[in-house]
C-alpha atoms as one frame of an Amber mdcrd trajectory, in Angstrom:
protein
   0.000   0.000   0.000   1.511   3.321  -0.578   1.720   6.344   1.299   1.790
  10.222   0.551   5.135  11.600   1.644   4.822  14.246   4.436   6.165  17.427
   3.917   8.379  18.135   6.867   9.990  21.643   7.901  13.914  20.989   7.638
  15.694  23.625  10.166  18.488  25.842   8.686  20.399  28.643  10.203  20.987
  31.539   8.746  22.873  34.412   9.859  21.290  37.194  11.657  23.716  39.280
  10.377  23.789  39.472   6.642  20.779  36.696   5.867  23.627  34.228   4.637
  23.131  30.370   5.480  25.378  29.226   8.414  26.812  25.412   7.909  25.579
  23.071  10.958  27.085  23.508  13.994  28.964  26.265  12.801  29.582  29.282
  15.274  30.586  31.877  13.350  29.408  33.194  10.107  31.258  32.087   7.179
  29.952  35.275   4.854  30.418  38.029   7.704  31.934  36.824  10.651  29.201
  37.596  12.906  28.124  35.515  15.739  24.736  35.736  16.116  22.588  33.589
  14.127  18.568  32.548  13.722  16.599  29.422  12.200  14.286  30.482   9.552
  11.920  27.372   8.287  12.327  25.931   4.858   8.977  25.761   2.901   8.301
  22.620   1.702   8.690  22.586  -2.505   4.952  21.303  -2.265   3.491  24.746
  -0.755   2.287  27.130  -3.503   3.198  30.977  -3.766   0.670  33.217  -2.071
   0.998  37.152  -2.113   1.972  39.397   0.924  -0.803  40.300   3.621   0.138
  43.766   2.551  -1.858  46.575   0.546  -0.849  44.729  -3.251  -1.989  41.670
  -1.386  -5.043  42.403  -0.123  -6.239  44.509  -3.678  -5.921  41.137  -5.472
  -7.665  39.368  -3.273 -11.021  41.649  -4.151 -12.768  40.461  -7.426 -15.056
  43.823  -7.356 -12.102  45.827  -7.569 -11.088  44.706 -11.352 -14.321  46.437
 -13.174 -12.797  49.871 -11.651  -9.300  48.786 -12.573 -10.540  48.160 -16.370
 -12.631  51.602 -16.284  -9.804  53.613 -15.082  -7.867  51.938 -18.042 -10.512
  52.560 -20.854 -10.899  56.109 -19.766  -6.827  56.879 -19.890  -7.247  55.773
 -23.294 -10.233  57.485 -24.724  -8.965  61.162 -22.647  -5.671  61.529 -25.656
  -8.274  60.486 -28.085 -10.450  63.094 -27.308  -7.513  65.917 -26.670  -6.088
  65.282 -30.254  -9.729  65.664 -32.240 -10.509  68.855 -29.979  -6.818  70.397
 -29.368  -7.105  73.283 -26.851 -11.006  72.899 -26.630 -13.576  73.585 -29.380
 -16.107  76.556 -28.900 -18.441  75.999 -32.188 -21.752  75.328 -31.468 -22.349
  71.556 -31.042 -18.512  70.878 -29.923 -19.535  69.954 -26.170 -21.859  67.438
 -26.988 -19.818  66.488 -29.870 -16.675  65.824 -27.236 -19.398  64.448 -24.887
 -20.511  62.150 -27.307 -16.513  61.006 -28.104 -15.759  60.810 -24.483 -18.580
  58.129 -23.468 -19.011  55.845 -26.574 -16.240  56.612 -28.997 -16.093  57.513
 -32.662 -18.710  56.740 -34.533 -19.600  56.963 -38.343 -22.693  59.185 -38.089
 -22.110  62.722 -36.014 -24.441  63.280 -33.192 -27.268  64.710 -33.562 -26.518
  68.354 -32.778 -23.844  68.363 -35.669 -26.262  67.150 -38.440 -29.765  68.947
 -37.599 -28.792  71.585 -40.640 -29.247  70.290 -43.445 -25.899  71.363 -45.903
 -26.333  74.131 -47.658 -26.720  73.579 -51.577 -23.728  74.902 -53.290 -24.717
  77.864 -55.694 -25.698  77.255 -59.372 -23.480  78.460 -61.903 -26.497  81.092
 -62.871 -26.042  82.507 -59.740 -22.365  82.837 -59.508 -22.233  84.485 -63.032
 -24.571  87.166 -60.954 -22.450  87.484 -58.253 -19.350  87.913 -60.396 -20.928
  90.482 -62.839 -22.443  92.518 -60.024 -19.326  92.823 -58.196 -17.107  93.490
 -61.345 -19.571  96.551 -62.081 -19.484  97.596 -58.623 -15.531  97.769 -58.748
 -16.072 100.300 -61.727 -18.174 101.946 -59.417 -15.411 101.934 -56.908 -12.851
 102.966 -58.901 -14.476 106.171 -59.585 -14.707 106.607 -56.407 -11.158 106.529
 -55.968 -10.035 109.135 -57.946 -13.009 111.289 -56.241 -10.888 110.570 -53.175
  -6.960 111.415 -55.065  -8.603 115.186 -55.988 -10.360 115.664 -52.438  -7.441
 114.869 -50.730  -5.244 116.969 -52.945  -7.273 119.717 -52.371  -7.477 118.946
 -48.808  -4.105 119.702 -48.225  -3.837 122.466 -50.114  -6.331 124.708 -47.902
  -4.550 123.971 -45.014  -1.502 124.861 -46.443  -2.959 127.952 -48.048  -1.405
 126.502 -50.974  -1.716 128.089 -54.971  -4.767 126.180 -56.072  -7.403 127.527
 -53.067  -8.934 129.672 -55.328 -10.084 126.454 -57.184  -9.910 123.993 -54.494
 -13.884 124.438 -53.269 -14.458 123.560 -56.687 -12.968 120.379 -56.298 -14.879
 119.268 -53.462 -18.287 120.379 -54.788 -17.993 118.098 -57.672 -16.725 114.884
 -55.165 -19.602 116.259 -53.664 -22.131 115.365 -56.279 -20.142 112.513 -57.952
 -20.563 110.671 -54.544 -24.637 111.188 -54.839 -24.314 109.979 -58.688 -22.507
 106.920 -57.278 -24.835 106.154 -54.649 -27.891 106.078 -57.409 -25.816 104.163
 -59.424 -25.152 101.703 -56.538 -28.793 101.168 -55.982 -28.988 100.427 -59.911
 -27.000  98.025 -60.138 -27.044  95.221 -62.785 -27.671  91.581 -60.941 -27.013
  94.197 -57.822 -29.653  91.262 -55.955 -26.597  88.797 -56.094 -24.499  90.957
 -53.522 -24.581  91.277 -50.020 -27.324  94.126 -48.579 -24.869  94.789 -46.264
 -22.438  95.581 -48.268 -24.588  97.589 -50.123 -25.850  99.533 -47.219 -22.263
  99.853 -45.622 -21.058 101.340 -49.051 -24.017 103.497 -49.815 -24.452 105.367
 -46.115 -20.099 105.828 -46.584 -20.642 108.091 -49.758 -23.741 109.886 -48.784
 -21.011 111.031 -45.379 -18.293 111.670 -47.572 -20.711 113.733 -49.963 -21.419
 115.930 -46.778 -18.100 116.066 -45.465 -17.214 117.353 -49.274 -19.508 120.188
 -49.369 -18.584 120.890 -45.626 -15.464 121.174 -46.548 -16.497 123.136 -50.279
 -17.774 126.288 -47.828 -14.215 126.053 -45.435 -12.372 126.343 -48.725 -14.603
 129.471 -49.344 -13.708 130.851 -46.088  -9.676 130.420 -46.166  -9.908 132.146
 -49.872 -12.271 135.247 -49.177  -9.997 136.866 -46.525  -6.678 136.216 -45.056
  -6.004 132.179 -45.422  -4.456 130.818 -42.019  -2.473 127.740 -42.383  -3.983
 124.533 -40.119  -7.385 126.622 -39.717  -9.240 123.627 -37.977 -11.101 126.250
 -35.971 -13.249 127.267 -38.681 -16.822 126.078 -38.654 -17.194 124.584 -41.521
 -14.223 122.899 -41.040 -15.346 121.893 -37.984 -19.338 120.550 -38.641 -17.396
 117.740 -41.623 -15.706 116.022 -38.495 -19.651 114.398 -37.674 -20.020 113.102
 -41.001 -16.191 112.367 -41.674 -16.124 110.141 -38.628 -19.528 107.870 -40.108
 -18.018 107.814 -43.304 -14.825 105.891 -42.185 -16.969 103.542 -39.862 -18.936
 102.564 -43.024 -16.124 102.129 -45.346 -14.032 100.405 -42.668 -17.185  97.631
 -42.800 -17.440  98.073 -46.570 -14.198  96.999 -47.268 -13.975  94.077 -45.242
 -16.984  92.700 -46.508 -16.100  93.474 -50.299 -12.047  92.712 -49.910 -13.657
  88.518 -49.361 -15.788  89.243 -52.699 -13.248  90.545 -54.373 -10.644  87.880
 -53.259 -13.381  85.162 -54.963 -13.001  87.010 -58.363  -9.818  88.466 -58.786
 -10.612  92.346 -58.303  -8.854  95.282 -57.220  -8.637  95.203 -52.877  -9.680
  98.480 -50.992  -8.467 100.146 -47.566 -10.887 102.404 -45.908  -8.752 105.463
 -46.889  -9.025 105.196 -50.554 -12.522 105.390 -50.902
């Protein structure tokens, strides 16, 4: 009949010193030299590993604790995800449920549902574009016009406050960019396939000439003044001179929004770019 071996605990000594086994009967440390020595138990080759009783132990010993463990993991992974669609945050509307949406079930081939109630916008028929490109290349004529209105004002400008050669003929100048600014703003709201460009555009560009025709025949009557008497160099105290500052200042709002709206058309099309100051 046979019989299961019994595991039996062999004693060893081992030095108290530097952990090294000490031979039987030995007195001294072989390793070290020290004296003093302990008996540790050998574990029988049968006995399976088991963890520490400390903290690692213990957290292994917890099935509910692995579900938290695999959550922690999946959400370390989908946080990069999320930071390299949406660098430095996203402030378009729809982007927080968007990242919402990324953040709790991952990509997904459709959008959510905040990103696709528009429908897309239907891109323009070629009818329509031809419009839009033959309104705005008459409107640069119209523009262009208005430019050299601006060369002669300013020319004259200059002149009155210099008391220049030309004063006698310099209120002249500024009554016609006076009423070639009201022809242009009739003209403006004439326009062929005018429909096709932006009313605000329109409305920016139209108020910006009727100002500048005021300022012009503001400053028609200050030319009138520096040329009937004594003309005094930088004679901003005059008036006239000073009622075109109301007007002056609305006209370079409206031009300032002109030209940023009509610089973008013009960009489309090829045409001649404007700053506020040349119009």
């Amino acid at each position: 009949m046979s019989t299961t071996p019994i595991s039996t605990e062999v004693a060893r000594r081992f030095c108290g010193a530097c952990g090294h086994e000490v031979r039987p009967q030995a007195s001294f440390c072989g390793t070290c030299g020290q004296t003093a020595v302990q008996r540790r138990p050998a574990q029988s080759p049968a006995e399976p590993w088991r963890p520490s009783a400390g903290a690692a132990g213990q957290a292994w010993n917890r099935p509910w604790l692995m579900p938290a463990v695999a959550a922690l993991v999946l959400a370390a992974i989908a946080v990069p995800v999320v930071l390299v669609a949406y660098p430095f945050g996203d402030h378009r509307p729809g982007a927080a449920a968007t990242v919402a949406a990324l953040t709790t079930t991952g990509y997904s081939s459709a959008p959510p549902a905040s990103a696709s109630s528009a429908a897309p916008a239907s891109p323009p028929s070629a009818t329509a574009t031809a419009s839009a490109q033959e309104a705005a290349e008459s409107l640069a004529s119209l523009l262009a016009r208005s430019v050299a209105d601006r060369v002669a004002v300013h020319h004259a400008y200059d002149d009155v406050r210099g008391c220049g050669s030309d004063l006698s003929s310099d209120a002249q100048v500024f009554e016609n960019a006076a009423a070639s600014r009201q022809q242009l703003v009739s003209q403006l709201a004439d326009l062929p396939s005018g429909s096709a460009l932006s009313l605000q555009m329109q409305q920016e560009l139209s108020g910006a000439w009727q100002a500048s025709a005021a300022v012009d025949s503001d400053y028609a009557q200050w030319a009138l003044d520096e040329g009937a008497g004594t003309c005094v160099p930088d004679d901003t105290a005059d008036p006239n001179f000073q009622a075109a500052s109301g007007p002056n200042e609305q006209a370079t709002q409206d031009k300032l929004a002109f030209t940023w709206l009509w610089n973008q058309l013009a960009g489309n099309y090829g045409l001649t770019q404007y700053g506020q100051g040349q119009l």
